[in-house]
ChimeraX commands (.cxc) that place a marker at each C-alpha (Angstrom):
marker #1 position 1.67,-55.22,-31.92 radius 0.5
marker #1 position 4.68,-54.10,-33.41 radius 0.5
marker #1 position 6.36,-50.82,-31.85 radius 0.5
marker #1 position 6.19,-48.78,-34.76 radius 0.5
marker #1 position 2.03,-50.04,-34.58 radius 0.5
marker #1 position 1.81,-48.59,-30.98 radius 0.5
marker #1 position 3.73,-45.17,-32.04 radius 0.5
marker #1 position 1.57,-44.57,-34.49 radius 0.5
marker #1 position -1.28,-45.16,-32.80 radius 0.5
marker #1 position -0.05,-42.90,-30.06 radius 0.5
marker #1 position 0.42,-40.10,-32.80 radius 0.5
marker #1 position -2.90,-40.62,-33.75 radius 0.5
marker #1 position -4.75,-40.51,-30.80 radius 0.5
marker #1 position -2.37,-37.30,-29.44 radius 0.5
marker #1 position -3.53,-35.46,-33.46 radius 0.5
marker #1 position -7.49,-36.45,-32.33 radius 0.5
marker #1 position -7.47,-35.07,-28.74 radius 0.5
marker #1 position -4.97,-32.08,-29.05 radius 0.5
marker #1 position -7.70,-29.75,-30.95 radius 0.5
marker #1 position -10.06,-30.55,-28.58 radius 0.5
marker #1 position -7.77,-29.36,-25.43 radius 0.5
marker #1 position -6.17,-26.60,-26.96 radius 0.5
marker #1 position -8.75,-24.35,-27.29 radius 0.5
marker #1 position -9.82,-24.25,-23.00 radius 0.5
marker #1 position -6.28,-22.69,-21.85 radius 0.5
marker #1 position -6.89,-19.61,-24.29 radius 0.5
marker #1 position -10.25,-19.10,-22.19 radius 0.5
marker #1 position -12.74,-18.71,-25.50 radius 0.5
marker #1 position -16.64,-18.84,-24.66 radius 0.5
marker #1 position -16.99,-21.01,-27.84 radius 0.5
marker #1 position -13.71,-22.74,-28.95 radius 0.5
marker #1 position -15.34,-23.72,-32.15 radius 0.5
marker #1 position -16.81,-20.68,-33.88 radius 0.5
marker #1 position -17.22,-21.07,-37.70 radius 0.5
marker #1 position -14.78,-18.72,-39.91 radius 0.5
marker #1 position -17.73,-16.39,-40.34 radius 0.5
marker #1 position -18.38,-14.99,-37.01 radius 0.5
marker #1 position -14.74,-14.82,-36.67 radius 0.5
marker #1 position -14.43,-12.90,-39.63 radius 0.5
marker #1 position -17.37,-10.77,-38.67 radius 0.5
marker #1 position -15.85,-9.91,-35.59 radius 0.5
marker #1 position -12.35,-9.47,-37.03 radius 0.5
marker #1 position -14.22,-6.88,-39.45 radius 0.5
marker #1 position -16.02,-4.96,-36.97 radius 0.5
marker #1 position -12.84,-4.82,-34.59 radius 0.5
marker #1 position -11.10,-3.46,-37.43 radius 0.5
marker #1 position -14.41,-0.85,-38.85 radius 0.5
marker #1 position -17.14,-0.70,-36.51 radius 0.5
marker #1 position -19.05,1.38,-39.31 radius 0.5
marker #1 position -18.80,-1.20,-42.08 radius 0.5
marker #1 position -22.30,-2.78,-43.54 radius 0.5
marker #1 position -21.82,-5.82,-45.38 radius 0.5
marker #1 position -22.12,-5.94,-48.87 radius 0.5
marker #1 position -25.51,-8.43,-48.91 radius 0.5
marker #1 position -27.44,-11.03,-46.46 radius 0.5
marker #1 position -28.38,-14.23,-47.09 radius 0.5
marker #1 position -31.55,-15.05,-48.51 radius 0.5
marker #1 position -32.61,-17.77,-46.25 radius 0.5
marker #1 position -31.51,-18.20,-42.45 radius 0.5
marker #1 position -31.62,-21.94,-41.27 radius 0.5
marker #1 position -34.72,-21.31,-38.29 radius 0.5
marker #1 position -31.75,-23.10,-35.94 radius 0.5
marker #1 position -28.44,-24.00,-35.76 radius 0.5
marker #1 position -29.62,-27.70,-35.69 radius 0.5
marker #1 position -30.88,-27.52,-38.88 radius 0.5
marker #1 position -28.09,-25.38,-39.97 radius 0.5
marker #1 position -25.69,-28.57,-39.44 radius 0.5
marker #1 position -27.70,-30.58,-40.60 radius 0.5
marker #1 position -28.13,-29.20,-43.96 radius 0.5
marker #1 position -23.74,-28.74,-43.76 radius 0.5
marker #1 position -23.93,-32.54,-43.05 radius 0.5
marker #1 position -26.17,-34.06,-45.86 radius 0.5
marker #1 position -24.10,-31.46,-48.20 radius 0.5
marker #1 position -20.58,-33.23,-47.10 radius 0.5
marker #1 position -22.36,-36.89,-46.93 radius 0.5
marker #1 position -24.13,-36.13,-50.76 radius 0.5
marker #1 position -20.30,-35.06,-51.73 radius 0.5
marker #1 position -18.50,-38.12,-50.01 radius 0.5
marker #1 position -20.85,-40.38,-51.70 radius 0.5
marker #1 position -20.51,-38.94,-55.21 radius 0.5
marker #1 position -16.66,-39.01,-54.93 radius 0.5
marker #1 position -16.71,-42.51,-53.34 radius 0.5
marker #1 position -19.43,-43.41,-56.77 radius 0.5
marker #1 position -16.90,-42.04,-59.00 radius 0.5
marker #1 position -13.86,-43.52,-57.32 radius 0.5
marker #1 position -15.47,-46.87,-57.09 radius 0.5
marker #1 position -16.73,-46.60,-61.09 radius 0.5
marker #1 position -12.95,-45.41,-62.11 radius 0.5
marker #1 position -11.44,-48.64,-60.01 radius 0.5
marker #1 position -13.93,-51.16,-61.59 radius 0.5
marker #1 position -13.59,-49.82,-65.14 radius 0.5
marker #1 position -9.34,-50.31,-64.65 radius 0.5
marker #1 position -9.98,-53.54,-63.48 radius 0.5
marker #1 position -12.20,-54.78,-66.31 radius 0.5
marker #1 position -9.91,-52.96,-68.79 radius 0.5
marker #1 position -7.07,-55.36,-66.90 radius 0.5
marker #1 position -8.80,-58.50,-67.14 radius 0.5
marker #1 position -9.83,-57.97,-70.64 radius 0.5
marker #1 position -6.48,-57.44,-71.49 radius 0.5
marker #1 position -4.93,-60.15,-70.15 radius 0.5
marker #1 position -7.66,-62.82,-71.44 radius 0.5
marker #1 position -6.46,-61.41,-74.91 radius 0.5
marker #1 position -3.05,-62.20,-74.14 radius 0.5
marker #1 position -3.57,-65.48,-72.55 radius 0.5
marker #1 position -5.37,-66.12,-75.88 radius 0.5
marker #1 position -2.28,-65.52,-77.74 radius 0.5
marker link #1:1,2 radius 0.2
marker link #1:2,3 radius 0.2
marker link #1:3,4 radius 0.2
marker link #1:4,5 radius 0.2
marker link #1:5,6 radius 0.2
marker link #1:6,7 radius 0.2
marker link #1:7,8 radius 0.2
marker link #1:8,9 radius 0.2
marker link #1:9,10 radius 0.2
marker link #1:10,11 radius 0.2
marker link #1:11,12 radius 0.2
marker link #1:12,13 radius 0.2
marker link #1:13,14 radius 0.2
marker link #1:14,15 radius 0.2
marker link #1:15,16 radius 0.2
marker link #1:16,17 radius 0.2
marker link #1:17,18 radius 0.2
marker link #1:18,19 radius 0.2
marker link #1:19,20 radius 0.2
marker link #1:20,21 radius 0.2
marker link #1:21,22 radius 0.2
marker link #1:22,23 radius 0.2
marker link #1:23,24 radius 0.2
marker link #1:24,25 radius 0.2
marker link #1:25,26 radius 0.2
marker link #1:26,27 radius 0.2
marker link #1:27,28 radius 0.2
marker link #1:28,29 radius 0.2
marker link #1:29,30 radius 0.2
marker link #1:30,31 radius 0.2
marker link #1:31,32 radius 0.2
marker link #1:32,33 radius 0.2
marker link #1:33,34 radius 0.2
marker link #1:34,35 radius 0.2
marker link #1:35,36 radius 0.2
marker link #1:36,37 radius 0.2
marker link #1:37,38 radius 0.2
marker link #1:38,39 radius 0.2
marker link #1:39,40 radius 0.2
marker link #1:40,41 radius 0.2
marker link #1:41,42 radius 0.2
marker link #1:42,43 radius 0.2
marker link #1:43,44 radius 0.2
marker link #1:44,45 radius 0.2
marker link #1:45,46 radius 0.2
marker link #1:46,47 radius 0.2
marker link #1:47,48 radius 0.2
marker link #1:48,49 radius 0.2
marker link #1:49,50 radius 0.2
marker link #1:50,51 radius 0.2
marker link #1:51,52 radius 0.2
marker link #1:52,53 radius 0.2
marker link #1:53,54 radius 0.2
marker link #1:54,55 radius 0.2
marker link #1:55,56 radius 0.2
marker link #1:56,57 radius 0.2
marker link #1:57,58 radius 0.2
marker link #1:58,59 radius 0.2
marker link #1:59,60 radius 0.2
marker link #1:60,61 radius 0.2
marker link #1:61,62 radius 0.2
marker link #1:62,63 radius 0.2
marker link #1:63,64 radius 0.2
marker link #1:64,65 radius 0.2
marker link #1:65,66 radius 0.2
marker link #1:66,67 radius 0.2
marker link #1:67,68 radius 0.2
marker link #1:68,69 radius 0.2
marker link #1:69,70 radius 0.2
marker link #1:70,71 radius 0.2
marker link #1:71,72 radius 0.2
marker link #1:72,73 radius 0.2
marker link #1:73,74 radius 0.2
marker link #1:74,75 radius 0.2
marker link #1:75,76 radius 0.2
marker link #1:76,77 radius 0.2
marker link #1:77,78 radius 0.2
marker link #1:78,79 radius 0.2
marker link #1:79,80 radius 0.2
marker link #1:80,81 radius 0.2
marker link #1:81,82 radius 0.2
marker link #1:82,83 radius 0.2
marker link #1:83,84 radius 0.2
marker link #1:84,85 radius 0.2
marker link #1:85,86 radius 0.2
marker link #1:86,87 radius 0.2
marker link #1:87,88 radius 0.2
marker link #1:88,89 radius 0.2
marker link #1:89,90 radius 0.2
marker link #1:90,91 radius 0.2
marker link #1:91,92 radius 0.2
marker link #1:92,93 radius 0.2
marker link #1:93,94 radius 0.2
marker link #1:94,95 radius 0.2
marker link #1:95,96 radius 0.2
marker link #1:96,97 radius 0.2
marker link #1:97,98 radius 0.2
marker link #1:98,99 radius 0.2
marker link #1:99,100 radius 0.2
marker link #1:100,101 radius 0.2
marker link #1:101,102 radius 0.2
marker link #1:102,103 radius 0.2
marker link #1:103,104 radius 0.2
marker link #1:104,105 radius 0.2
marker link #1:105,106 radius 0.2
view
C-alpha cells in the first residue's frame, strides 16, 4: 500500500472510533441519548413548569421496535434515492450511446 493509502486509512479508522470513546471521560449514564430527551431535559432545566404543547399519538410498545421502525424508514429512503440515482445514471448513459451511434452514422 501506498503511504498516503495507510494515512488515510488511519484517519478513517481514528473518525470511526473517536465518537465512540469520547463520550466515557465526560461520565454520561447513556452517551447516546436521542436529541429529544436532551432537549426535554434542556427544557425542564431551563422551566420546570412548562407542559409541552402535544404528545404523540402512538408510543412504539419498546425501544426495539422504536429502532426498528427508524431503520426500515432510513433503509425505504436509501433505496428510493439509490432507485432514482441508478434510473438518472442509466437514462445519461442511453442518452450517450444514442448519441454517439447517430454520429458514428454520420
Amino acid at each position: 500500500m501506498k503511504r498516503t493509502n495507510l494515512i488515510l486509512l488511519a484517519l478513517v479508522l481514528v473518525l470511526a472510533i473517536l465518537p465512540l470513546v469520547l463520550p466515557l471521560p465526560s461520565g454520561l449514564k447513556e452517551p447516546f441519548t436521542g436529541t429529544d430527551d436532551q432537549g426535554q431535559a434542556a427544557i425542564t432545566a431551563v422551566n420546570p413548569q412548562y407542559q409541552p404543547w402535544f404528545e404523540p399519538f402512538w408510543e412504539p410498545p419498546s425501544g426495539e421496535i422504536e429502532s426498528l421502525l427508524f431503520a426500515l424508514q432510513a433503509a425505504l429512503g436509501s433505496g428510493l434515492l439509490g432507485y432514482y440515482l441508478g434510473l438518472r445514471r442509466g437514462q445519461s448513459q442511453a442518452r450517450r450511446q444514442a448519441r454517439d451511434q447517430v454520429d458514428a452514422g454520420d
